[in-house]
DOROPA-868472 format. One record per residue (C-alpha): x, z, y; residue number from 1. Coordinates in steps of 0.05 Angstrom, whole numbers, plus 5000, padded with zeros to 4 digits. Layout:
<rs>
@px:X | pz:Z | py:Y | n:NUM
...
</rs>
This chain:
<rs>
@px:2029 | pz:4252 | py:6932 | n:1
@px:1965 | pz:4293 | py:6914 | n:2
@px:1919 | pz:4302 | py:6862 | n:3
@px:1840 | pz:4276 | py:6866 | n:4
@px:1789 | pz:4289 | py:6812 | n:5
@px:1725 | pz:4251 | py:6791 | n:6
@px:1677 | pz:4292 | py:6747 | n:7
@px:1614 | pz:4262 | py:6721 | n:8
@px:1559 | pz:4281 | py:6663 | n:9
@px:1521 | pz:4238 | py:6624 | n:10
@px:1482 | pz:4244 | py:6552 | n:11
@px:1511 | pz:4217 | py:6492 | n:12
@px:1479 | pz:4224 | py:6427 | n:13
@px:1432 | pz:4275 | py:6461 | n:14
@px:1475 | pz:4310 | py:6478 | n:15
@px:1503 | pz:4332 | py:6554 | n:16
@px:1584 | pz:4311 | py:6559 | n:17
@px:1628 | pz:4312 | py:6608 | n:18
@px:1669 | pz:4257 | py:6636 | n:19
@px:1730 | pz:4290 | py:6682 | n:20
@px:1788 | pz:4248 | py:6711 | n:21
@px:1851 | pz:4258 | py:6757 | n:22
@px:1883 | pz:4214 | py:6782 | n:23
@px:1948 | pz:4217 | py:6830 | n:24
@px:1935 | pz:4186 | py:6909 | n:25
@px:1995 | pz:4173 | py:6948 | n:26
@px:1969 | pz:4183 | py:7030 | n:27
@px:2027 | pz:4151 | py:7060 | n:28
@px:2032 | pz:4090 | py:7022 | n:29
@px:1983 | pz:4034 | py:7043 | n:30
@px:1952 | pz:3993 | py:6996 | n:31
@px:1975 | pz:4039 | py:6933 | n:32
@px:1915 | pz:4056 | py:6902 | n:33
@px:1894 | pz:4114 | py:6859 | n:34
@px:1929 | pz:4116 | py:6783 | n:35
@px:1892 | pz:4152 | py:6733 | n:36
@px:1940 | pz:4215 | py:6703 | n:37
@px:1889 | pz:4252 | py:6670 | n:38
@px:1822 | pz:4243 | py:6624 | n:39
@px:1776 | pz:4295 | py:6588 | n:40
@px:1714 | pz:4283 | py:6552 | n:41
@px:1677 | pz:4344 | py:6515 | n:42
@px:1614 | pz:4381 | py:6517 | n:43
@px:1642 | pz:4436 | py:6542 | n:44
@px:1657 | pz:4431 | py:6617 | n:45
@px:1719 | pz:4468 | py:6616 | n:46
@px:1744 | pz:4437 | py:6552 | n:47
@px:1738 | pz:4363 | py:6588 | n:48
@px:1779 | pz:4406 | py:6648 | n:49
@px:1844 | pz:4420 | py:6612 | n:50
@px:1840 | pz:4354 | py:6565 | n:51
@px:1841 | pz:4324 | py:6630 | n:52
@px:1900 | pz:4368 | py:6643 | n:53
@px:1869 | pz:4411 | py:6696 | n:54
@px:1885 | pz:4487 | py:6686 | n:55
@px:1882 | pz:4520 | py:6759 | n:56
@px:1815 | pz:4560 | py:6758 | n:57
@px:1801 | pz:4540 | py:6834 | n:58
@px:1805 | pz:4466 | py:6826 | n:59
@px:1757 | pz:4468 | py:6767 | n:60
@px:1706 | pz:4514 | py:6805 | n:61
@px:1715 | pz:4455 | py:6860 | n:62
@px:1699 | pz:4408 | py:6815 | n:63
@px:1642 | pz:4433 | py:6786 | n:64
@px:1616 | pz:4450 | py:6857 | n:65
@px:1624 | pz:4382 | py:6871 | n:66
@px:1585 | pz:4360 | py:6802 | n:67
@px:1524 | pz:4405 | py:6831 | n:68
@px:1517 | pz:4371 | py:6896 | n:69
@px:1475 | pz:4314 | py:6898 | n:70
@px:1501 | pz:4245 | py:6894 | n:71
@px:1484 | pz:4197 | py:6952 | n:72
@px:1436 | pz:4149 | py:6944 | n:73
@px:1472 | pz:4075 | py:6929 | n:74
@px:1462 | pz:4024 | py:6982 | n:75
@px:1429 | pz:3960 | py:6959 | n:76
@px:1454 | pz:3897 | py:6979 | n:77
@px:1406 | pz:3832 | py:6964 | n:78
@px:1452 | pz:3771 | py:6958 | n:79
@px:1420 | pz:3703 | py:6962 | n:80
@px:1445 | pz:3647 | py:6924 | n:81
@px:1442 | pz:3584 | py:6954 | n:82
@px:1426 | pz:3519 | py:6918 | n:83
@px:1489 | pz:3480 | py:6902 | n:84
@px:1471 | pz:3426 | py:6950 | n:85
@px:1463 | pz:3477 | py:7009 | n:86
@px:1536 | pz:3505 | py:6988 | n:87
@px:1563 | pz:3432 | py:6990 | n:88
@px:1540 | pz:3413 | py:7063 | n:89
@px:1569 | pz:3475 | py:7078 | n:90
@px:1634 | pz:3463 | py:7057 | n:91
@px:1652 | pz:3409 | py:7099 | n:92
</rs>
């Protein structure tokens, strides 16, 4: 069992708050997936830290590192809907 962390920032009422989440991920179980142990929302980046129950100074310093790099671009997928007729040929 280890510990993963999800940190995000977004405006709310004008203001810049921070979203920061742990969860616990178990490596060598398949098909477990990730449960959510920990969630911290305040202005204050270090605040959101230990309401999400994060106190080691390292892991937060990774974390924010992590918040400063910049996010990959999402991949767009176009999905075509067929007309109902199509999808009912198709069928069989």
């Amino acid at each position: 069992m280890q510990y993963i962390y999800q940190a995000y920032s977004k405006q709310v009422n004008g203001t810049e708050t921070f979203f920061v989440k742990r969860f616990l991920h178990f490596p060598n179980l398949a098909h477990v997936p990730d449960v959510q142990d920990g969630f911290g929302m305040h202005t204050d980046f270090i605040k959101a830290c230990k309401l999400a129950g994060i106190s080691d100074p390292d892991i937060i310093n990774q974390i924010l590192d992590g918040m400063r790099e910049p996010a990959q671009p999402a991949k767009v997928i176009n999905i075509v809907q067929l007309p109902q007729e199509e999808v009912r040929s198709n069928v069989g």
